[in-house]
C-alpha positions as CSV (number, residue, x, y, z in Angstrom):
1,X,76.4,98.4,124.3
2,X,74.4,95.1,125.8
3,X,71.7,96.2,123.1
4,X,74.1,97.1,120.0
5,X,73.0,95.5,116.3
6,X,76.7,94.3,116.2
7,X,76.0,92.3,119.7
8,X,72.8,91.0,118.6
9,X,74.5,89.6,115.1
10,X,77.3,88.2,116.5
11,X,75.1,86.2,119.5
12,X,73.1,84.7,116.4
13,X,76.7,83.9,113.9
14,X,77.8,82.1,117.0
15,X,74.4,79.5,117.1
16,X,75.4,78.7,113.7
17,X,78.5,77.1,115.0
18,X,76.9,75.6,118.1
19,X,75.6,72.3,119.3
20,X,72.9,73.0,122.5
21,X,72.3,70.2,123.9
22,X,68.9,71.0,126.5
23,X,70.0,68.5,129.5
24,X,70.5,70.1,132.6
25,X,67.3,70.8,133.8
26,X,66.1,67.4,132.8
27,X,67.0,64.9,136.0
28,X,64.5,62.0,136.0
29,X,66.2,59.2,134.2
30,X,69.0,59.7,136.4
31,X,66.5,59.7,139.6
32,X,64.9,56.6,137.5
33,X,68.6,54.7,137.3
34,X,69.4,55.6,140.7
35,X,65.6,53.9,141.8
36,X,66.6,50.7,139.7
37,X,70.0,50.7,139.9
38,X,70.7,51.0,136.5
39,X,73.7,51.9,134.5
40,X,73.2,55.4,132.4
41,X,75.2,55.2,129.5
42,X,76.2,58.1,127.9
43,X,75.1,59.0,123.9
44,X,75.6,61.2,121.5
45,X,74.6,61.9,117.7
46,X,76.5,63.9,115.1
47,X,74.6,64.9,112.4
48,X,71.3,65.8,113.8
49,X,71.9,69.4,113.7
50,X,72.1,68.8,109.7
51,X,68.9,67.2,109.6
52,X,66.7,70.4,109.6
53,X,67.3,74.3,108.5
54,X,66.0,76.8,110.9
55,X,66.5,80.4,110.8
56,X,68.4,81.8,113.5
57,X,65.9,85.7,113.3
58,X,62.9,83.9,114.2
59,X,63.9,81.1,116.8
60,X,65.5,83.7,118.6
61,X,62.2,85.6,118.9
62,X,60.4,82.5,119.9
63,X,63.6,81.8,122.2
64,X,63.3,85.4,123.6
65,X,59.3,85.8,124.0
66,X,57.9,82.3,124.8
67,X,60.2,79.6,126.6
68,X,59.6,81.4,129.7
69,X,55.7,81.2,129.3
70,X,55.4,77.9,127.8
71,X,58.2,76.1,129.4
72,X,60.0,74.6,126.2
73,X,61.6,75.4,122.8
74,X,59.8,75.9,120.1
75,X,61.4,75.7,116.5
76,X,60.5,76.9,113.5
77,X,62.3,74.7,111.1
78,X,62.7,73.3,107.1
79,X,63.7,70.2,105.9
80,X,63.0,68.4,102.5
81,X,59.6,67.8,101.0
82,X,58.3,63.8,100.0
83,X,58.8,65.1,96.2
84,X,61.8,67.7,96.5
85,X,64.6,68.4,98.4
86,X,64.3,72.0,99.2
87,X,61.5,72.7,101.8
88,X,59.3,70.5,103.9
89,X,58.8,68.9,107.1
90,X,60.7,65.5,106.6
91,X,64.5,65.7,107.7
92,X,66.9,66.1,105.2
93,X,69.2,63.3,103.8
94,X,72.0,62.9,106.2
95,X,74.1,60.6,107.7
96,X,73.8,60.1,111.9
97,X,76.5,58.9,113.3
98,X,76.1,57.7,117.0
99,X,79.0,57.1,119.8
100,X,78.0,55.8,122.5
101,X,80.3,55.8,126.2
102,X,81.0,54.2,128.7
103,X,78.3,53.1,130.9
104,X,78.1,54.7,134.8
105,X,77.6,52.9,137.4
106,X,75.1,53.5,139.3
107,X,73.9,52.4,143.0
108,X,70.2,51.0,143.9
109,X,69.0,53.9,146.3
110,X,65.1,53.4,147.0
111,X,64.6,57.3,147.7
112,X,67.6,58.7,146.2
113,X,68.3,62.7,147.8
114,X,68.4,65.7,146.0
115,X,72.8,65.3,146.6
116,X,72.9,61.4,144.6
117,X,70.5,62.9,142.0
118,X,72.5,66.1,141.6
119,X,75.9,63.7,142.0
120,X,75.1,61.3,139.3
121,X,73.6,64.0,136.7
122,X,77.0,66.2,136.8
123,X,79.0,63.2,135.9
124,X,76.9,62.4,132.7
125,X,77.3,65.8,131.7
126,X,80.7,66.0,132.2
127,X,80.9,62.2,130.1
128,X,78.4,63.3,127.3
129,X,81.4,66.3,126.9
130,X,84.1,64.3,127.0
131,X,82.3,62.0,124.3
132,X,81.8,65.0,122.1
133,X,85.3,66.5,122.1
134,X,86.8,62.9,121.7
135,X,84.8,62.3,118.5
136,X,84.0,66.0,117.4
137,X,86.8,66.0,114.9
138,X,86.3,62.5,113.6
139,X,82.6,64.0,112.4
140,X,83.2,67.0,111.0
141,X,82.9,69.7,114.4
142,X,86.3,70.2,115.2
143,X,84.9,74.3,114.9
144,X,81.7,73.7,116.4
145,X,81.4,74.2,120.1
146,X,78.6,72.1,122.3
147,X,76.9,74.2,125.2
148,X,74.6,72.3,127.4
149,X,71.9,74.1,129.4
């Protein structure tokens, strides 16, 4: 049953109405704040996913095949052309809204350990979600869910 058609559909119905937001793997601005001291201040932009069509068949093949060998995403992806609005490479006409959190404190650490790095990163995550689900509805996503890996 893990490789039924039905499966395999629904997985790619279900990116349709999701938001992936590629963060936690990515922990060097928060080694960066914790080295300065800096405040991290949590953001995040409804609309984006609007900006740019891309067809769930083949980025799940490039998903599937290459992130493993090349180490990132690639996208195949539409937008609007300079003299039409149906295909091209330039995003499409859409509003961006941005909401921007509170910012987190941070402490100056001069060789910050794995634990303040690890510390600090799960409490943006957890204040870039709360963002999203506070403003979700006010944006139009009250149906769309946001999965961060």
């Amino acid at each position: 049953m893990a490789n039924s058609p039905e499966k395999d559909e629904n997985e790619n119905i279900s990116k349709q109405d999701m938001i992936i937001l590629v963060i936690k793997k990515r922990k060097g601005f928060v080694k960066l704040a914790l080295e300065t001291g800096s405040q991290l201040v949590p953001v995040f932009s409804f609309g984006e996913k609007e900006l740019f069509f891309q067809p769930a068949g083949y980025n799940s093949f490039l998903e599937k095949h290459l992130v493993n060998k090349i180490g990132f995403y690639p996208v195949a992806f539409s937008g609007r052309g300079y003299a039409q609005n149906w295909f091209g490479i330039l995003p499409r006409k859409q509003p961006i809204h941005v909401v921007v959190g509170e910012p987190i404190q941070s402490s100056k650490i001069d060789a910050p350990s794995h634990q303040d790095i690890e510390s600090l990163h799960e409490r943006y995550i957890e204040e870039v979600e709360k963002l999203y689900n506070a403003h979700k509805a006010s944006y139009g996503c009250e149906n769309i869910q946001l999965e961060i890996i």
